[in-house]
Structures are given as C-alpha cells and as structure tokens.
N, C-alpha and C positions, 0 to 999 in steps of 0.2 A: 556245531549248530547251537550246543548250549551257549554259547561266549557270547555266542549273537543277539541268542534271545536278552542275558540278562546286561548284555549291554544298553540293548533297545531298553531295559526295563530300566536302568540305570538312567540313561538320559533321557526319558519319561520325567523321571522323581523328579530331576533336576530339572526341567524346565517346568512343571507343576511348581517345584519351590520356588523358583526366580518369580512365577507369573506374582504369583501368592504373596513375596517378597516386594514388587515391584507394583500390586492392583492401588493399592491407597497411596502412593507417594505424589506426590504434586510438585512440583518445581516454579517459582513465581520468578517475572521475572517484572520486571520498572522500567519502564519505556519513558524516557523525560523531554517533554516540549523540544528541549536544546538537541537530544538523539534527532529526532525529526526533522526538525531545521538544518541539522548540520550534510543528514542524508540529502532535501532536497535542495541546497544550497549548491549542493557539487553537481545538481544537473541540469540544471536551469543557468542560461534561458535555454528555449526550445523553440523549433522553428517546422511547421508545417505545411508544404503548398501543396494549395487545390488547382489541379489543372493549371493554366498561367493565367489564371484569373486572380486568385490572387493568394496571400500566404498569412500564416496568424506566428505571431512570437507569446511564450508566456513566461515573464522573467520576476524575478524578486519574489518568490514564495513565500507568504507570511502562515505561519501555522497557530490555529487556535483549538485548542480542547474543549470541546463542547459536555460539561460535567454530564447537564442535564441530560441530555441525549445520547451520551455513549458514543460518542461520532467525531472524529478530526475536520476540521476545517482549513480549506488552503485556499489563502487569497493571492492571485497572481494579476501581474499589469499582462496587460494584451492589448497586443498592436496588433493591426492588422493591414498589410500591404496591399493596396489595391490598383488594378489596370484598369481603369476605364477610359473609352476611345481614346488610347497612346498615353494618356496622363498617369503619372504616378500617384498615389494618395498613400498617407500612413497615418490610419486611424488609432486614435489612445483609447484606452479604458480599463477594465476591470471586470476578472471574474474568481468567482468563488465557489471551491468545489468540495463537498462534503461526502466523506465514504466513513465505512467499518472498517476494521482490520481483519485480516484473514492472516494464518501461519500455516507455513506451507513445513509438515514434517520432516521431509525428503534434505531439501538443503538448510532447515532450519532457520529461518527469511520469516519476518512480518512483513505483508505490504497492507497499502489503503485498498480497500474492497470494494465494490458497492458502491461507484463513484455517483454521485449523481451534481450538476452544474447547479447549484441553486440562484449565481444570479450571474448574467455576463449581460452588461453592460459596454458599448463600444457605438459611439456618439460619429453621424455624419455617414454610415454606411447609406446607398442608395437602395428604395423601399425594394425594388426588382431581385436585388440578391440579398435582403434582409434574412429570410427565411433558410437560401443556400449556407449562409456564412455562420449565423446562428448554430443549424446541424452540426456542420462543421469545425467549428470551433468548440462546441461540447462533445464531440465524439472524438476528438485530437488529445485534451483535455484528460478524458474518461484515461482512454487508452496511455497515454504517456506517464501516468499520475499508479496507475493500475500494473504497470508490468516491472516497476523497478521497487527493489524493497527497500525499507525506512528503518530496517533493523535486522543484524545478525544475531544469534544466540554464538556465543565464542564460547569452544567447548576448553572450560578451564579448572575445570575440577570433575572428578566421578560421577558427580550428581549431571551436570550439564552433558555426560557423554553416555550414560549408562541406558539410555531407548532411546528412539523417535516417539518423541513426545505430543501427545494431541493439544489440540487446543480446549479447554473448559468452558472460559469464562473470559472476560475483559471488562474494565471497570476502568472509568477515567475523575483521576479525583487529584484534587493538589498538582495543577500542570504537571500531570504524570499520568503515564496508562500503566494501569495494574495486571499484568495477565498472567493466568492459572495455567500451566500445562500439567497434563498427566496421562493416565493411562486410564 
C-alpha cells in the first residue's frame, strides 16, 4: 500500500512539473498565402445540386489576406446550371467568401471558420429562384469552404509533438497568418 501511495505521490510531482514546465510555452506557427492556395487548389472545382432544379460549381480559388480585418478572403468563379421548362442554362459569375481560422487540437488542422459570402454575384438567374439560388449557393459555399482544412501542423521536432496545443491568437501581416498556440 506504501508503493502505491508514493507512486501516486510521484506521478503527482511529475505531472505538476510538466504542467509548470509546459504553462508558458507557445509554439508559433506561419501560415503563407501559397500554404492556402495550394490546400484549396487541390479541391476545387466543386459541384453542388439542388433538387434537379439546378446545380452551382465553384472553381479557381483566389486567396486574399485581409491585414486589416484578421480575415481570409476566397474568391471563386460560380456557374450555375440551370433547368427551366427542358432548357439548359449555365450561368457565370463570381463569389467571395470571407471566414476566421479556427485549429482544431485533436488532429492538429487549421480551417477557414466563420464563413460568411460577402458578395456572389451570378448575372441572368430568373427573379423566381433569385432568392432559392442565392441561399444556396452561400450555404454550399459556407459549408464546402468550412469542413476541409488549409493547414496541417507536421509534427517534426519535440516542440511540434510535446501537447495538443490551443489556439491563442492569429494575426495576419506580410501575406502570412501568424498564429500563437499554447497552453
């Protein structure tokens, strides 16, 4: 019963000295324009249909770092296929989607967060499903843009594998995101 106790007391000390060891370390890591683009270049285009009414494609991501704002910005072409009575249409334009980053601890993944469509433009849709296609197309958007990640942390030295590291902080400055993780 002794051995027990003072082993318990033992691995006590030692996880008290790790925490202690481990409370102020920070880990930064650079997230660069090119990182981003190169993630969403491998998944685009993307193709979504509503009912067989009709479908949205969003291809050619362009990524822009918004200093001032702390915010990524992704401009993509959008087509959208449309059926009306038997006629085929394929409508062109453009939309642009601005989120945060969130890092997810667990698998150690940045994704875009907090998407929101700030402009989608797509010229010729009829005024009837103006409103249907719109939703849908920023809720396609959100979603496809939000669940794939834009950066791995590659655990490549002690530092990069020693916790599940939280998030701090992120700063976007010199086409680069700058982010803090720690404990």
């Amino acid at each position: 019963m002794k051995k027990f106790i003072i082993l318990l007391i033992v691995l006590g000390l030692a996880t008290v000295g790790a925490l202690f060891y481990i409370k102020d370390k920070r880990y930064d890591v650079v997230i660069t324009q090119e990182n981003i683009d190169a993630s969403l270049v491998k998944r685009f285009p993307m193709t979504k249909r509503y009912l067989l009414i009709f479908s949205i494609t969003y291809s050619n991501p362009q990524v822009t770092l918004l200093e001032n704002e702390d915010r990524v910005q992704v401009g993509l072409d959008a087509t959208v296929h449309l059926r009306i009575d038997g006629e085929s249409k394929d409508l062109g334009g453009t939309a642009f989607v601005t989120s945060g980053i969130r890092y997810d601890s667990e698998t150690q993944e940045f994704f875009l967060d907090e998407a929101e469509i700030s402009k989608l433009e797509i010229k010729g849709i009829p005024e009837k499903l103006t409103t249907q296609v719109s939703n849908f197309a920023s809720k396609a958007a959100k979603e496809y843009i939000e669940k794939r990640p834009v950066y791995r942390i590659e655990a490549k030295d002690a530092k990069t594998t020693a916790a599940k590291l939280l998030l701090k902080g992120f700063e976007i400055k010199n086409k680069a995101i700058y982010v803090t993780l720690g404990i």
